[in-house]
C-alpha positions as CSV (number, residue, x, y, z in Angstrom):
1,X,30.2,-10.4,7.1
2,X,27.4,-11.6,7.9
3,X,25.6,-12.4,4.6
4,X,26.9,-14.6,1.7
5,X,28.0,-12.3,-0.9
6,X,26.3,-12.6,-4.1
7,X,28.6,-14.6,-6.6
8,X,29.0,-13.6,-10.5
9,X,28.3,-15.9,-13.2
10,X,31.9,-17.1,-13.7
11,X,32.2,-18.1,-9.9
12,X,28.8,-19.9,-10.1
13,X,29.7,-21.6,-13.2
14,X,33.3,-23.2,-11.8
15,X,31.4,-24.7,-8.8
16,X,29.2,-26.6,-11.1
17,X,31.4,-27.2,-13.7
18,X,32.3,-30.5,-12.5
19,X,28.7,-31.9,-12.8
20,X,29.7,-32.1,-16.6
21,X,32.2,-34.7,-16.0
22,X,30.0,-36.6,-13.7
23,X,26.9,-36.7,-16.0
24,X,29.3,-37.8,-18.3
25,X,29.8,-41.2,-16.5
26,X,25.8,-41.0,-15.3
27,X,24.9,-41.2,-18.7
28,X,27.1,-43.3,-20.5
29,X,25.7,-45.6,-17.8
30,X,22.5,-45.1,-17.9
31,X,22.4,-45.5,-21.8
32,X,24.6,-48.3,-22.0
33,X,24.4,-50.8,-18.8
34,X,21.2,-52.6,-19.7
35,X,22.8,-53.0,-23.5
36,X,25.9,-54.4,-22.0
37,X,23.8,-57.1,-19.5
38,X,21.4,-58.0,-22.5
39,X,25.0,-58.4,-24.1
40,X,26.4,-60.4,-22.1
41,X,23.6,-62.9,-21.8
42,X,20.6,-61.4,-19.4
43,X,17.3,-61.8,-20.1
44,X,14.9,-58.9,-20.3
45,X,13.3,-59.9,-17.2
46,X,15.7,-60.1,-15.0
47,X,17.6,-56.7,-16.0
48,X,15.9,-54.5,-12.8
49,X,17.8,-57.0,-10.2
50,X,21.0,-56.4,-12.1
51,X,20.4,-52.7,-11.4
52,X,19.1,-53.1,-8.3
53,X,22.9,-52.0,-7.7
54,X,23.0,-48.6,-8.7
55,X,20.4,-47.4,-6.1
56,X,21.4,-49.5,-3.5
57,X,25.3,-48.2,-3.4
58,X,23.5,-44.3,-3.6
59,X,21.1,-45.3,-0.4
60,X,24.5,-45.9,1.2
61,X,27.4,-44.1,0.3
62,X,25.3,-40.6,0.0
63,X,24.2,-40.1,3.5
64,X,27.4,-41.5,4.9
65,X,29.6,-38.8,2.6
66,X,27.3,-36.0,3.4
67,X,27.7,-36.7,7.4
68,X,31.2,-36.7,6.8
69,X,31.4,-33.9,4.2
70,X,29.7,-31.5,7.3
71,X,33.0,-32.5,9.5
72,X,35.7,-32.4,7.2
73,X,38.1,-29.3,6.9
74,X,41.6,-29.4,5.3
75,X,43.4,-28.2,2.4
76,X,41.3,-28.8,-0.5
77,X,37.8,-27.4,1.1
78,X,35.0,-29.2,3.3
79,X,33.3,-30.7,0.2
80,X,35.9,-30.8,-2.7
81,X,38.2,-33.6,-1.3
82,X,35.1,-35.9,-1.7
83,X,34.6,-34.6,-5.4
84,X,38.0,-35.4,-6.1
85,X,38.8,-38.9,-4.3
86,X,35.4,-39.8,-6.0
87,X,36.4,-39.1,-9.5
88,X,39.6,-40.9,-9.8
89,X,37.7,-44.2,-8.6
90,X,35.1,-43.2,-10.7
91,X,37.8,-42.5,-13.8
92,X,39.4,-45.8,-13.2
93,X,35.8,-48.0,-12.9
94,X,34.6,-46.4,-16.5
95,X,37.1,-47.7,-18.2
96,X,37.0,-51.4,-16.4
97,X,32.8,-51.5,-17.0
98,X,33.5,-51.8,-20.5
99,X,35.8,-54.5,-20.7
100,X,33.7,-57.0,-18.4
101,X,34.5,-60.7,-19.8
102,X,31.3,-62.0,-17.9
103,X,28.0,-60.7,-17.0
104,X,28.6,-61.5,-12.8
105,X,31.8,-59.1,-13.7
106,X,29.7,-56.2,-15.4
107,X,26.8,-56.4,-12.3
108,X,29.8,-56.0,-9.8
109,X,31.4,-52.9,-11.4
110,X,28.2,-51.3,-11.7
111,X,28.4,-51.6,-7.8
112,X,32.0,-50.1,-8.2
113,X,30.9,-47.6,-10.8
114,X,28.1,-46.3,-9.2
115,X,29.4,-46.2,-5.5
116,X,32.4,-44.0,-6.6
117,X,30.2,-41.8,-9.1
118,X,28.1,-41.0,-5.9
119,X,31.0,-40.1,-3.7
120,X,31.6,-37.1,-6.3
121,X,28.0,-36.3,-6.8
122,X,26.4,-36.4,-2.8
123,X,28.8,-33.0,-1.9
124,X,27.7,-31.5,-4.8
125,X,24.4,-30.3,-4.3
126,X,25.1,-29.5,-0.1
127,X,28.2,-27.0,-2.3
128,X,26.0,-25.0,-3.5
129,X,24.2,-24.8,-0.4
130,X,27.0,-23.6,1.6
131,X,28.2,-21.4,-1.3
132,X,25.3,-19.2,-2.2
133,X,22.9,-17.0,-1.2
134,X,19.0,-18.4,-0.6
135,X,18.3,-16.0,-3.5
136,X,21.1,-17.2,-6.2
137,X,20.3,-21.3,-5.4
138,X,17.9,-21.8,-7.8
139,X,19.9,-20.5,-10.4
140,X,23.0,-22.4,-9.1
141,X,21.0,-25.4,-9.2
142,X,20.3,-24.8,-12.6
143,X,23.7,-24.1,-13.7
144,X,24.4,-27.9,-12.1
145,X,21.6,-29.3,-14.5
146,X,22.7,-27.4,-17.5
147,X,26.4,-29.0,-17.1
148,X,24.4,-32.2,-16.0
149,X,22.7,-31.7,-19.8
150,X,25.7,-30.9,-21.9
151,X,27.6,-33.7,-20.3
152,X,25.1,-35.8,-20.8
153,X,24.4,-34.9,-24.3
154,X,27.6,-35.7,-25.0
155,X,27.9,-39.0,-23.7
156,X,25.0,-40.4,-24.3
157,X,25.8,-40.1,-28.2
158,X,29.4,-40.6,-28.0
159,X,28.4,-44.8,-29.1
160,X,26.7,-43.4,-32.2
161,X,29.2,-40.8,-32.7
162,X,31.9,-43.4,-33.0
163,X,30.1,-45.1,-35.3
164,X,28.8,-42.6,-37.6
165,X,31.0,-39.8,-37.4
166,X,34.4,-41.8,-37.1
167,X,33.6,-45.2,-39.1
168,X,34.2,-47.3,-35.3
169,X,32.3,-50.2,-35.5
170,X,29.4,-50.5,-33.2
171,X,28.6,-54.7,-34.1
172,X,30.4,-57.2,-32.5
173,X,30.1,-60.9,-32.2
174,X,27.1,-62.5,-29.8
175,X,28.8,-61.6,-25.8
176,X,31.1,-59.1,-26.8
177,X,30.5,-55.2,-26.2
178,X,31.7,-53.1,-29.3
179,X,34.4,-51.3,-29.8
180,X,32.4,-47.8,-30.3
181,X,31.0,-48.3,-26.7
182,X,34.5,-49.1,-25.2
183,X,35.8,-46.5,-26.9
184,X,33.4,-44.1,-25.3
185,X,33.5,-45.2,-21.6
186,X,37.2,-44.6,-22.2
187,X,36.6,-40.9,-23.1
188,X,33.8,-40.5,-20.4
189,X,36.7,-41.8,-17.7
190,X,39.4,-39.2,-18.4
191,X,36.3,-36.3,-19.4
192,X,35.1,-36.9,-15.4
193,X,38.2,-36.8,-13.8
194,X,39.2,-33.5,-15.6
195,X,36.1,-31.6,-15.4
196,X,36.3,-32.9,-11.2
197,X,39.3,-30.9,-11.4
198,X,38.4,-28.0,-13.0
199,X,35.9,-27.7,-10.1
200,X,38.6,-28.6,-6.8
201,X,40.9,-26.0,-8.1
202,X,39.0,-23.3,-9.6
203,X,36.5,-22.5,-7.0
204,X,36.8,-22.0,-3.0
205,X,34.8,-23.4,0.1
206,X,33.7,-20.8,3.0
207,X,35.3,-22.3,6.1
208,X,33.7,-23.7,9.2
209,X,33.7,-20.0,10.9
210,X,32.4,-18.2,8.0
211,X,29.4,-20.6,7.3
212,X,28.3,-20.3,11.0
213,X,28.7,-16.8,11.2
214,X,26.2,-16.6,8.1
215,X,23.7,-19.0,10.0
216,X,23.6,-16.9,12.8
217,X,22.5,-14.0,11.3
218,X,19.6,-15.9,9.6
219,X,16.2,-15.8,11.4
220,X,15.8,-17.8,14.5
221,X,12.0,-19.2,13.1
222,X,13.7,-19.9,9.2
223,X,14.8,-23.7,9.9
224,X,13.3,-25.2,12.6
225,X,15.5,-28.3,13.5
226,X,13.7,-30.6,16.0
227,X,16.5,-32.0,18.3
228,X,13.8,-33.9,20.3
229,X,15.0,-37.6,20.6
230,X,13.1,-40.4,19.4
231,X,12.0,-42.9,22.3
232,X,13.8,-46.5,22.0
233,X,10.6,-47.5,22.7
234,X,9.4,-46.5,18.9
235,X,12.3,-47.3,17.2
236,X,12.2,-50.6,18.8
237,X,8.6,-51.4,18.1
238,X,8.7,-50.1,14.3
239,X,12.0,-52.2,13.9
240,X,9.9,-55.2,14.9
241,X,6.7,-54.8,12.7
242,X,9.2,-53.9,10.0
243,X,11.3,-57.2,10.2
244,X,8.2,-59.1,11.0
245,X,6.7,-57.8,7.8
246,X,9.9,-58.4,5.7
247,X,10.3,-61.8,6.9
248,X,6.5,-62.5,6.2
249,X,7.3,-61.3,2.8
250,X,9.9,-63.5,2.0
251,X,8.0,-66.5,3.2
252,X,5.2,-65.5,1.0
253,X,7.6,-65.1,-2.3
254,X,9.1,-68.6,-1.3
255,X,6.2,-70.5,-1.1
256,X,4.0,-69.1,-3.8
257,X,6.8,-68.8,-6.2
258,X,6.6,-65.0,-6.7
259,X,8.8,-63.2,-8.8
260,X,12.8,-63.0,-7.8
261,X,12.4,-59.4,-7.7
262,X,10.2,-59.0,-4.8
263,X,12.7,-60.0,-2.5
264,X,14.5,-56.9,-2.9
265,X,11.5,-55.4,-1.1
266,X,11.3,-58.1,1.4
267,X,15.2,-58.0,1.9
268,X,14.9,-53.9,2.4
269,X,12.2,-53.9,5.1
270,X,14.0,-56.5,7.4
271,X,17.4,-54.2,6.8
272,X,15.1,-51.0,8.1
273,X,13.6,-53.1,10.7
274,X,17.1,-54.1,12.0
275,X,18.3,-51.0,11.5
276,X,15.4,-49.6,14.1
277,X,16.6,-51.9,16.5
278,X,20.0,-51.3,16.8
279,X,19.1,-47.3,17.5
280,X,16.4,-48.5,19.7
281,X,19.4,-49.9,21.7
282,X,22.0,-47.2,21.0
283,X,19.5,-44.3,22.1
284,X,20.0,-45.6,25.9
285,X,21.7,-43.7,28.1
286,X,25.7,-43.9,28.3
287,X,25.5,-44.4,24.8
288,X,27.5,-42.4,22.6
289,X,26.4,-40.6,19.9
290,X,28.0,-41.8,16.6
291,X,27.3,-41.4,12.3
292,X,25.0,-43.8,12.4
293,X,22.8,-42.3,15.2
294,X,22.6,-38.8,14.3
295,X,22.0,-40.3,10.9
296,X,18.9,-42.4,11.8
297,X,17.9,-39.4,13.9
298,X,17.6,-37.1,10.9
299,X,16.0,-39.0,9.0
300,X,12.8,-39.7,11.8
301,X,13.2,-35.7,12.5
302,X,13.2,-34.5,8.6
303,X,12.0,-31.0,8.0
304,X,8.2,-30.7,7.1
305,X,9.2,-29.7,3.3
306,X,11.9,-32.5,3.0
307,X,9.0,-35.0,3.8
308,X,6.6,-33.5,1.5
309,X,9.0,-33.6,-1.5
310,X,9.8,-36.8,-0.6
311,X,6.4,-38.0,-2.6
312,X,7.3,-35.9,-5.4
313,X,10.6,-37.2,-5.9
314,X,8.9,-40.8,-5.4
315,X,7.2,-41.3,-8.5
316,X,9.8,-38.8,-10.8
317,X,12.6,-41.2,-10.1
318,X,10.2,-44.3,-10.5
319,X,9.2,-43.2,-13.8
320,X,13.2,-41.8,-14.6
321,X,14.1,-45.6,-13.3
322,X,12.1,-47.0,-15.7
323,X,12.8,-45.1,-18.6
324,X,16.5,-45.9,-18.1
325,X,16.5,-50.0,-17.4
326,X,13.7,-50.3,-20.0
327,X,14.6,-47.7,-23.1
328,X,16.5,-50.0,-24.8
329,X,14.5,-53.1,-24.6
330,X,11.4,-50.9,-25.3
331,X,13.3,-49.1,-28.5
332,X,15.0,-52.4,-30.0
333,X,11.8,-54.9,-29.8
334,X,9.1,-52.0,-30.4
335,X,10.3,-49.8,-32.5
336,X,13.4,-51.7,-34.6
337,X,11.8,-55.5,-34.2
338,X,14.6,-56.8,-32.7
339,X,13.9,-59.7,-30.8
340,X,17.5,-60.6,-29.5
341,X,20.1,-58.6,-28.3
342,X,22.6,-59.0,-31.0
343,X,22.0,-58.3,-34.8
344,X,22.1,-54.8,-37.1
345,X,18.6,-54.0,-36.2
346,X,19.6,-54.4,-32.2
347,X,22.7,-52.3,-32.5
348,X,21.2,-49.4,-34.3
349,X,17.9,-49.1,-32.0
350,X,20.7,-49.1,-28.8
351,X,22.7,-46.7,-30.6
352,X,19.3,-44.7,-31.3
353,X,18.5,-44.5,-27.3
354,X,21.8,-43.3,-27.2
355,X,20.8,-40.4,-29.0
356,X,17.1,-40.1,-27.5
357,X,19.0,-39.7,-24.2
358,X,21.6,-37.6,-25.4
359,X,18.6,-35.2,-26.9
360,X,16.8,-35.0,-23.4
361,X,19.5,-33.8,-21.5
362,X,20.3,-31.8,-24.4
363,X,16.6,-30.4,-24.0
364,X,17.4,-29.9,-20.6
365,X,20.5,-27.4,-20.9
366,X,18.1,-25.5,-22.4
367,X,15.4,-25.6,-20.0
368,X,18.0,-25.2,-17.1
369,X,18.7,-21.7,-18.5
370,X,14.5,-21.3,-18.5
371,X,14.0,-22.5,-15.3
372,X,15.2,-20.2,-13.1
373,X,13.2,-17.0,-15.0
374,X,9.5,-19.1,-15.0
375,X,9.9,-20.1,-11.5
376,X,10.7,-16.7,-10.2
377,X,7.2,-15.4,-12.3
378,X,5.2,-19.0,-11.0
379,X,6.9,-20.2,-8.2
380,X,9.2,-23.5,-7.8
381,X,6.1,-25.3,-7.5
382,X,4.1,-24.3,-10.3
383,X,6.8,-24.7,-12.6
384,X,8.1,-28.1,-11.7
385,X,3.9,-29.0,-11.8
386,X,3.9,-28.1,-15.8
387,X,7.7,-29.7,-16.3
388,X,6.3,-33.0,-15.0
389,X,3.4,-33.0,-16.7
390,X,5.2,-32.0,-19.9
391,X,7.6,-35.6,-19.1
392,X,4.7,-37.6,-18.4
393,X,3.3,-36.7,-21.6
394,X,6.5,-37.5,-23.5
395,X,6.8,-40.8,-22.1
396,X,3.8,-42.1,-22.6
397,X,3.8,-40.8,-25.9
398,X,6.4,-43.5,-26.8
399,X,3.4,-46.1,-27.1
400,X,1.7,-44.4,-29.8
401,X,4.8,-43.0,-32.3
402,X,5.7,-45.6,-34.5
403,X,8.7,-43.8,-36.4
404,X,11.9,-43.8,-33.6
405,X,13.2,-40.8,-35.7
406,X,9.6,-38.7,-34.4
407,X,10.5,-40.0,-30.8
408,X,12.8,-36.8,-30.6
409,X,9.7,-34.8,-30.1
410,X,8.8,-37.2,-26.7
411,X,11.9,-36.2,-25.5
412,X,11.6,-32.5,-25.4
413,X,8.8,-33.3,-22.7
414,X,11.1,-35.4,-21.1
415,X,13.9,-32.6,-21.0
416,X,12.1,-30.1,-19.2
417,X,11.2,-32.7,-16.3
418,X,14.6,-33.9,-16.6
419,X,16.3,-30.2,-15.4
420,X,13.2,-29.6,-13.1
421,X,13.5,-32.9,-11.1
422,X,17.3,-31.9,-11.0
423,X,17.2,-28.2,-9.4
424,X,13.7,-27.0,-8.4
425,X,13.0,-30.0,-5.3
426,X,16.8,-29.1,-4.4
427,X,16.1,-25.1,-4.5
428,X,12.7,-25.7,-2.5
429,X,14.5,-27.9,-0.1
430,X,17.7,-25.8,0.4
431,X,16.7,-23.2,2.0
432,X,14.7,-25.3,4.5
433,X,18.0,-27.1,5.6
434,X,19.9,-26.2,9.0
435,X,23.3,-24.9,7.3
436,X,25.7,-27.4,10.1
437,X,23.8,-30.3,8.0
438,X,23.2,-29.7,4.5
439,X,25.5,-32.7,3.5
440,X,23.4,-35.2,5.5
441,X,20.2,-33.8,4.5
442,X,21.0,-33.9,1.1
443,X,22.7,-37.7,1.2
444,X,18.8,-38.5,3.4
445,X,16.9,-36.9,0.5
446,X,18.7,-39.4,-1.8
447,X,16.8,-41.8,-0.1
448,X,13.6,-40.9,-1.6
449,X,15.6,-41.1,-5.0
450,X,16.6,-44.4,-4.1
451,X,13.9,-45.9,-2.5
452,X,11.5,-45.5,-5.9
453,X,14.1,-47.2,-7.9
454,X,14.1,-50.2,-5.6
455,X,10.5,-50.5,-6.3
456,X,10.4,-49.8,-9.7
457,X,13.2,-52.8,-9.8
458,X,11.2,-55.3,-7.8
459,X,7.8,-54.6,-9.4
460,X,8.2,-53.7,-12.9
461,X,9.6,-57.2,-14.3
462,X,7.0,-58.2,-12.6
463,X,4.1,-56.1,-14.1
464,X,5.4,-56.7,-17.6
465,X,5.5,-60.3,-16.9
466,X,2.0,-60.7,-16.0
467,X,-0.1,-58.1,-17.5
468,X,2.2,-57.1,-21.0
469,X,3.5,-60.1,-22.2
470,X,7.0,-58.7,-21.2
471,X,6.8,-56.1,-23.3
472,X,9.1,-53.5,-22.2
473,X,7.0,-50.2,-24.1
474,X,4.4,-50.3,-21.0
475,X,7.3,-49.8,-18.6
476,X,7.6,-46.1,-20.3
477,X,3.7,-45.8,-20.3
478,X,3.5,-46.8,-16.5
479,X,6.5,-44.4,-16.0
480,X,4.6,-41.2,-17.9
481,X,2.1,-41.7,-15.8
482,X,4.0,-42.0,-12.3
483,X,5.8,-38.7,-13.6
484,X,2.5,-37.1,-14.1
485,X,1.3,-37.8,-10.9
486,X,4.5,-36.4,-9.2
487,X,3.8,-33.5,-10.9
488,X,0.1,-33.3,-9.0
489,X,2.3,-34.0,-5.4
490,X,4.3,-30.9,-6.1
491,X,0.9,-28.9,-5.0
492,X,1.3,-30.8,-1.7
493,X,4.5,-28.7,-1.0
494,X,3.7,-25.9,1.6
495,X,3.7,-22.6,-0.3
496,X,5.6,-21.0,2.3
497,X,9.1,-23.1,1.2
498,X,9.6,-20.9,-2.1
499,X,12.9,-19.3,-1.6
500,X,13.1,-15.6,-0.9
């Protein structure tokens, strides 16, 4: 055998069935986190450094579980053991996050939360690599997203569920988290670690043999992997510039008294600088090769596509980053005239986002089953062009819709980028990928998901701060537009990486 057999729909939807548990914990964080800091005493302002957490633990748990995800073999698979360990840590932090006593506490088990939620997620998307043929991923893809919508529809309202639909309070004294939201982290915890389950035991991995036999037969020209080595030399003198600069940075924020959250951009460069240096010494001879060097090599050796989504994927997660640490601020204060974080008025806007998010992804089930029929007529990169643009629009369009109940109609914009961003950069890239390291690859694109959200974290307190008069409705504008011009990068993408 020496192509992958084409899978039927019940086959494709086991392997993704687990993305509706994980989505499940995604989004009750993502809905919830920035109500339980506000909460527990944080000031708008300094909300993106609390976050600054979530992408930092994906920058580094994804590539690390993706370069060990492409050497594991044993019982359960290559890539499901990682799905599984993943879930129970993730299962056990849900229902922790919820019951923090001090803000310090919640901001350390969003490290927890998120570190373990990405140890499930990374070997997800290099499964359906190895799983299915170049012609069934973008539909496999899609089937991720539309479990990734469901899911997320779910838990996204489960806060104003409990309230409305079961009589749970969602009001509680100035510092404490309500009931309705502990309630729902509760059911999010034991929803991801059985739909994780479903996945492990209900679908099967190609072994180590198989997959290579399947590469083989592939065209010699289809993935060029450049194994050239990177002189010391270079990653010696980038490593310098790039702690020089990051020191020089820091200086600056010191002395002029810049905003706190610059220094995570300060703090990052003199990390990648050192990190340069340290290769720059391991790539001599007698070294041995370890994780961390064939790591660093991939990333300075990425496919031609993988760098060109990389500025797509820039400014959609930017403006995804700031829809999620500002939605509630901007929907409570702009929308409900709440001007603490406690009150009637404060509860019911959060518990509104709840179910603004919890319509997006519900618009994005449904444009997940789309998806896969408009690209094949437009192209991946067509298609994920007029998604964007369709999100940017929505955004923005918060500004100017003074009724919360009309914002519904924003978020079916924001639904069709939300299942594009999620399956049509990942069916592009695919197929571009050397088979031997699809888990890497995929942890190294999570970079450019990552990297955006560290900026958005460091610069947008400070934009609102000095041009908005910390009003947190311009974070969504800025983030329309970021998402339209991703949208305009997708045209940058070489026409020749549309799958087969």
């Amino acid at each position: 055998m020496t192509q992958k057999p084409t899978l039927n729909f019940w086959q494709i939807w086991n392997m993704c069935f687990g993305f509706l548990g994980i989505q499940m914990g995604f989004a009750l964080q993502n809905a919830n986190v920035s109500r339980i800091f506000q909460t527990l005493g944080a000031p708008i302002d300094d909300i993106p450094i609390l976050w600054i957490a979530a992408p930092l633990t994906g920058l580094i748990v994804q590539p690390i579980i993706g370069y060990m995800s492409d050497r594991t073999w044993n019982g359960l698979g290559r890539r499901r053991p990682y799905f599984l360990v993943g879930a129970i840590l993730a299962s056990l932090a849900l229902i922790v996050m919820p019951n923090s006593p001090h803000l310090w506490v919640a901001a350390g088990m969003l490290w927890i939360m998120d570190a373990s939620i990405n140890i499930s997620m990374e070997p997800f998307r290099a499964f359906v690599g190895d799983n299915l043929a170049e012609k069934q991923r973008t539909s496999g893809f899609a089937m991720q997203t539309f479990f990734i919508g469901i899911g997320a529809v779910i838990a996204s309202a489960l806060p104003w569920m409990m309230a409305n639909w079961f009589g749970i309070s969602n009001d509680a004294p100035a510092g404490e988290i309500p009931v309705s939201v502990r309630y729902s982290f509760y059911i999010g915890g034991a929803a991801f670690l059985l739909a994780v389950m479903w996945t492990v035991f209900r679908s099967s991995e190609y072994s180590p043999e198989e997959l290579a036999a399947f590469e083989a037969a592939r065209p010699a020209d289809h993935v060029a992997e450049d194994m050239s080595k990177r002189p010391a030399s270079k990653y010696r003198n980038g490593g310098i510039i790039s702690t020089a600069v990051g020191v020089a940075l820091w200086y600056w924020i010191m002395s002029s008294g810049l905003d706190k959250n610059l220094f995570v951009l300060a703090g990052g460069l003199f990390v990648f600088g050192l990190l340069q240096i340290a290769m720059s010494f391991l790539q001599k001879p007698g070294k041995a090769d370890s994780g961390f060097t064939e790591i660093m090599h991939d990333l300075f050796h990425m496919p031609r596509v993988m760098k060109q989504l990389a500025v797509v994927q820039f400014f959609s997660w930017f403006a995804l980053f700031a829809m999620w640490i500002y939605g509630t601020a901007a929907v409570t204060a702009y929308h409900y005239g709440a001007t603490e974080a406690a009150g009637a008025n404060y509860n019911d806007g959060a518990d509104w986002i709840g179910v603004l998010f919890a319509t997006y992804n519900g618009f994005a089930a449904l444009a997940a089953i789309a998806i896969p029929f408009v690209a094949n007529r437009l192209g991946c990169r067509m298609c994920h062009l007029f998604n964007l643009t369709l999100g940017g629009i929505g955004l923005i369009s918060f500004y100017f819709i003074s009724d919360p109940k009309m914002l519904i109609f924003s978020m079916i914009g924001v639904g069709f980028a939300w299942a594009s961003i999620l399956s049509l950069p990942y069916a592009l890239l695919s197929n571009n990928l050397p088979a031997h390291k699809m888990g890497v690859y995929m942890g190294i694109f999570n970079f450019f998901i990552v990297i955006p959200q560290l900026v958005a974290a460091s610069l947008l307190g400070l934009l609102l701060r000095e041009f908005f008069d910390l009003q947190a409705i311009y974070a969504l504008v800025i983030g329309g537009c970021m998402m339209i011009v991703a949208g305009l990068a997708t045209l940058l993408v070489d026409k020749s990486a549309e799958p087969a």
